[in-house]
C-alpha positions in Angstrom: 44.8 54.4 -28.5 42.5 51.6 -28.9 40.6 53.5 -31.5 43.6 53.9 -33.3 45.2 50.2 -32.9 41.4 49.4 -34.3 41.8 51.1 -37.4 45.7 49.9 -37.8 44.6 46.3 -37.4 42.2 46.9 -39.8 43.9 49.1 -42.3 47.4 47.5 -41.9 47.8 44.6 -39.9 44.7 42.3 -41.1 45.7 42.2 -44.9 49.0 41.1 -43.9 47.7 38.4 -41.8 45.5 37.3 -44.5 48.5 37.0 -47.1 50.8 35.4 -44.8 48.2 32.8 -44.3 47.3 32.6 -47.8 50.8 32.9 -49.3 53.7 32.5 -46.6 52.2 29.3 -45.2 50.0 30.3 -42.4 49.9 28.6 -39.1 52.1 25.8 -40.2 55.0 28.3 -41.2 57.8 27.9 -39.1 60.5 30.9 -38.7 63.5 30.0 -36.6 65.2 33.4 -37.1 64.0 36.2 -38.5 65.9 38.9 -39.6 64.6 43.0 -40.5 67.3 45.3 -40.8 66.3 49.2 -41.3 63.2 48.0 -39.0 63.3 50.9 -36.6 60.6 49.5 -34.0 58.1 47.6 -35.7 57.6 45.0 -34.6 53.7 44.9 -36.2 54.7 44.3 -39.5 57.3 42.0 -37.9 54.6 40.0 -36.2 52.3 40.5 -39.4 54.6 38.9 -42.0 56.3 36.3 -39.8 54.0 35.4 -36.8 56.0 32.1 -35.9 59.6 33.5 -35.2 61.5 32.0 -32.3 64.3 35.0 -32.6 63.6 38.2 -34.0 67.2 40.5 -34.9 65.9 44.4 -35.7 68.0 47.2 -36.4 68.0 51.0 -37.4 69.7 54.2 -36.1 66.6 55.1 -33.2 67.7 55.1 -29.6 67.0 51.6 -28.1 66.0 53.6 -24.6 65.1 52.3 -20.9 62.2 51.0 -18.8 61.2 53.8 -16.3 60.0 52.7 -12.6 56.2 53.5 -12.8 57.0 56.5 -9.9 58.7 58.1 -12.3 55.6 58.5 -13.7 53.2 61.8 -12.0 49.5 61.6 -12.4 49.5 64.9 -13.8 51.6 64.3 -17.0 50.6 60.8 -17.7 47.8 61.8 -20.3 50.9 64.1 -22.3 53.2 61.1 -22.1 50.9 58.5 -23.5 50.1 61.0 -26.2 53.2 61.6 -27.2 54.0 57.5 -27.2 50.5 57.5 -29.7 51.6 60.2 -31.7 54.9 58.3 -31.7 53.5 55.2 -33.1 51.0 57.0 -35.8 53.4 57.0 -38.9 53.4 53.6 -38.7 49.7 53.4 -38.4 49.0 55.9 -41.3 52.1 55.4 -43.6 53.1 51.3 -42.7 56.7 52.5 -41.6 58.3 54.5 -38.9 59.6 58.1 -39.8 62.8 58.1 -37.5 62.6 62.0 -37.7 59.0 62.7 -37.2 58.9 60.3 -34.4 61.7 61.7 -32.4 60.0 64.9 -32.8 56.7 63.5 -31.3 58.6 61.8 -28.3 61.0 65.0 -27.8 60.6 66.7 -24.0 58.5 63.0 -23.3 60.5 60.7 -20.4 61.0 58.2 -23.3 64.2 57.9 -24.1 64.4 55.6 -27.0 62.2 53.2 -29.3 61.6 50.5 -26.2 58.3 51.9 -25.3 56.9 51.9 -28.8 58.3 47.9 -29.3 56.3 46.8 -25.6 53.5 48.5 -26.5 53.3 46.9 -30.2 53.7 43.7 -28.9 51.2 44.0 -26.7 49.0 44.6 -28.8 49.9 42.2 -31.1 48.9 39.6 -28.6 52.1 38.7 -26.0 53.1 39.2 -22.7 56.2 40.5 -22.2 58.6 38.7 -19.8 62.2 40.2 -19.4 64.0 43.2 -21.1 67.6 44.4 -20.8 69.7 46.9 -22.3 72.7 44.6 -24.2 75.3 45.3 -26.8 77.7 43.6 -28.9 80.7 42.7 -28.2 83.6 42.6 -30.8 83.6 38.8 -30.9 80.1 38.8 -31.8 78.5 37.5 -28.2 75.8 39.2 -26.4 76.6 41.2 -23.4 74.6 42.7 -21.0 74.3 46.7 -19.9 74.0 47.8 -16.4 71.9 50.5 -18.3 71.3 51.9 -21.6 74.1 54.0 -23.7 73.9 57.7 -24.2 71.9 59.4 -26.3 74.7 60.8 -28.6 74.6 58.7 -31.7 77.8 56.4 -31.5 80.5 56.8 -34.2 80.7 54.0 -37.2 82.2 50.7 -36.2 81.1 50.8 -32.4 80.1 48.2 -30.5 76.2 47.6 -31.2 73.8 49.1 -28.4 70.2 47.2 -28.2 67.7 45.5 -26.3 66.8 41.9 -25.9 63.1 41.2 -25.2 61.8 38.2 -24.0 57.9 37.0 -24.7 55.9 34.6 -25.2 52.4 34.5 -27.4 49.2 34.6 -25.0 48.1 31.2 -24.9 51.0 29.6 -26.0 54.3 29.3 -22.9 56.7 29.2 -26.0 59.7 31.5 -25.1 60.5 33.9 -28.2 63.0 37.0 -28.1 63.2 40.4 -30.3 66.9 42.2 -30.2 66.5 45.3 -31.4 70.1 47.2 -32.1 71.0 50.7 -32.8 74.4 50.6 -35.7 75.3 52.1 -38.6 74.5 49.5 -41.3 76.5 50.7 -44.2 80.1 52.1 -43.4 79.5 50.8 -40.1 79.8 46.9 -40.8 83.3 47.3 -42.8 85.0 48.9 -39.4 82.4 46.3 -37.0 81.0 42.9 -38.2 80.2 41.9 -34.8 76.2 42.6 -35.8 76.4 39.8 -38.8 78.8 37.7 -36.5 75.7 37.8 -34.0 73.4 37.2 -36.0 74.8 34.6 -38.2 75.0 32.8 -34.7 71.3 32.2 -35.4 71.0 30.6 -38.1 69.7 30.8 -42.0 67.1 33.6 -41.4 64.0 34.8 -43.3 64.5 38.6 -44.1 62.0 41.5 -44.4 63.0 44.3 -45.9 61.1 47.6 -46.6 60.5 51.1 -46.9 64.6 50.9 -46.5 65.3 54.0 -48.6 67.0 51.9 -51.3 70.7 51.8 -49.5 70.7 48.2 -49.9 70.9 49.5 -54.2 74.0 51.2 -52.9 77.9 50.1 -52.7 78.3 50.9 -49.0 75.8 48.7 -48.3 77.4 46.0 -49.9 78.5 43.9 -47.1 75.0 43.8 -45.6 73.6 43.2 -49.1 75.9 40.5 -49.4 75.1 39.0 -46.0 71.2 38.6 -46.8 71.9 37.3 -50.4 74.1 34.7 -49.2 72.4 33.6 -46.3 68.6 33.8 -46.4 66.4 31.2 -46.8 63.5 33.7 -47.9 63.2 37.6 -48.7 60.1 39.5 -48.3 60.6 43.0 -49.4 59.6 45.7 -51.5 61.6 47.4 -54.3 63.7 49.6 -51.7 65.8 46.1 -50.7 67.5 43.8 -53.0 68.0 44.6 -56.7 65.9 42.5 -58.6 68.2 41.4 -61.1 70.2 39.8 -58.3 67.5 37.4 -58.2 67.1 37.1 -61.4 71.0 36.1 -62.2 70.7 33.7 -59.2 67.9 32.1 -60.3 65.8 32.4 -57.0 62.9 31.8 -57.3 60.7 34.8 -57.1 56.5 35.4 -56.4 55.3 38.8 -57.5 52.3 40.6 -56.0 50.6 44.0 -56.7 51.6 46.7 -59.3 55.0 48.3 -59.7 55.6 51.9 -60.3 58.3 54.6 -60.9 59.6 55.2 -57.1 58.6 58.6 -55.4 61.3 61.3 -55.2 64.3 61.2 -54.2 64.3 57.7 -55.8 63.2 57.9 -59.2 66.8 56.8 -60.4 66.4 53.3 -58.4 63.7 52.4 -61.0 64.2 48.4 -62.1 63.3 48.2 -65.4 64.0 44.5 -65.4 61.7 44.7 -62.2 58.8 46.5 -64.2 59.2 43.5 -67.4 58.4 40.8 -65.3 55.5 42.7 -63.4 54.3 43.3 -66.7 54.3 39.8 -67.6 51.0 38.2 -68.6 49.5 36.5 -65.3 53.1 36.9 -63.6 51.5 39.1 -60.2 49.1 38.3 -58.7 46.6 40.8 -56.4 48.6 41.8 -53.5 45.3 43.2 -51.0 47.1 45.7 -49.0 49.1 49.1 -49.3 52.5 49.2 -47.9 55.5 51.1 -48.5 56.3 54.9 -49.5 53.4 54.9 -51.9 51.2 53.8 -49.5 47.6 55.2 -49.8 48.5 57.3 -53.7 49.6 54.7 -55.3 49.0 50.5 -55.7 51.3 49.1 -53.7 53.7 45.3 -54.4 55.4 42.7 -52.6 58.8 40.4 -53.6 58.5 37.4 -52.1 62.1 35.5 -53.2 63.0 32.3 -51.8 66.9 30.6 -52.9 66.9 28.3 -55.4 
């Protein structure tokens, strides 16, 4: 493991590092809320992109999953299980976003039940203690309430009340209290039966939003209502080409930093090709270098960055 989180820091996690201190205001940046929907677990690019968060909201379809009581735990299988939570992570580490399929495959027959392991263990990493954890949903008015113990595994039907986690932190060498919810909800169809999520998080605050790798459902009309919820509310939108349609910007008038190339999407998303997107990479001096690979092209092909703040 630490061979591999050397490489991923390397690889993955410095470059980011280097242009949020470059380009997204470094130390001095200061990110109330931050929000990442279609996040699955990572929390590394999380941490990469905004380092300075006080709230963190996360969500994707992955189990959120339980703390085991080290006894549950036999000497015997301990080298299996932390192999499987390595393997677990590697998609991230190779690719710069989870593969919900191929990492339930890698944790399958493991005692992990859900994504918690693989957010404590980022974290970690990433330079925190961890404080407190508990299994939470969300109730239909929107408030937070607290689980005796994690939902089933069976994937909850659109419209249910939101299943998560709430972990508490802080950086090491700095007492400040942050938290990362992490929720498990069906972020299309889902939202027009249950807008307790948005009511939740709108609770927070103006956020800053990362989106990416999000398999282009924001382009999408059942998406709509989340679409609509990070247009009208965020402050700032660090993405990719898989999250907001560029000419929503444009026809706003937000103001918008490119970075990087921008290419003809892989399949099964050639059709989401912007052409409006590709004019104004193509403008003289418009983009400037971006240093890293990231996204569903990551490692064939160069690689870009959106950075749109509101007018």
């Amino acid at each position: 493991m630490d061979a591999a989180w050397q490489r991923a820091q390397e690889k993955r996690l410095k470059p980011v590092q280097e242009f949020q201190a470059k380009e997204l205001g470094g130390a001095n940046a200061k990110s109330g809320f931050v929000f990442y929907p279609f996040s699955g677990p990572d929390v590394m690019y999380m941490q990469g992109f905004y380092p300075n968060g006080n709230v963190y909201v996360l969500a994707g379809l992955e189990m959120p999953g339980t703390i085991l009581e080290p006894a549950a735990y036999e000497a015997k299988d301990l080298e299996v299980q932390l192999d499987g939570l390595r393997e677990g992570i590697s998609s991230l580490f190779e690719r710069s976003f989870f593969v919900t399929g191929e990492m339930s495959r890698q944790l399958r027959g493991q005692k992990v039940d859900g994504v918690l392991p693989v957010i404590l263990t980022l974290l970690a990493r990433t330079g925190n203690t961890i404080e407190n954890v508990r299994n939470v949903e969300i109730g239909d008015d929107g408030k937070l309430v607290e689980l005796a113990q994690a939902k089933p595994k069976k994937q909850p039907p659109p419209g249910d009340k939101p299943d998560g986690l709430e972990v508490v932190y802080h950086k090491n060498g700095d007492q400040k209290q942050r938290k990362v919810y992490y929720f498990r909800l069906d972020l299309g169809p889902g939202l027009d039966k249950n807008e307790s999520f948005l009511t939740f998080s709108s609770s927070f605050g103006k956020p800053e939003t990362l989106i990416k790798s999000a398999s282009f459902l924001l382009h999408w009309k059942q998406f709509i209502k989340l679409r609509d919820y990070i247009v009208a509310n965020s402050t700032q939108i660090v993405q990719d080409d898989t999250g907001i349609r560029y000419e929503i910007f444009r026809k706003n008038n937000w103001k918008v930093r490119l970075y990087g190339a921008y290419g003809r999407p892989d399949r099964p998303f050639q059709s989401q090709y912007q052409n409006d997107m590709r004019d104004a990479f193509e403008e003289p001096g418009r983009a400037k270098p971006l240093g890293f690979s990231m996204g569903y092209g990551t490692g064939r092909r160069a690689s870009h960055v959106i950075v749109a703040e509101r007018p």
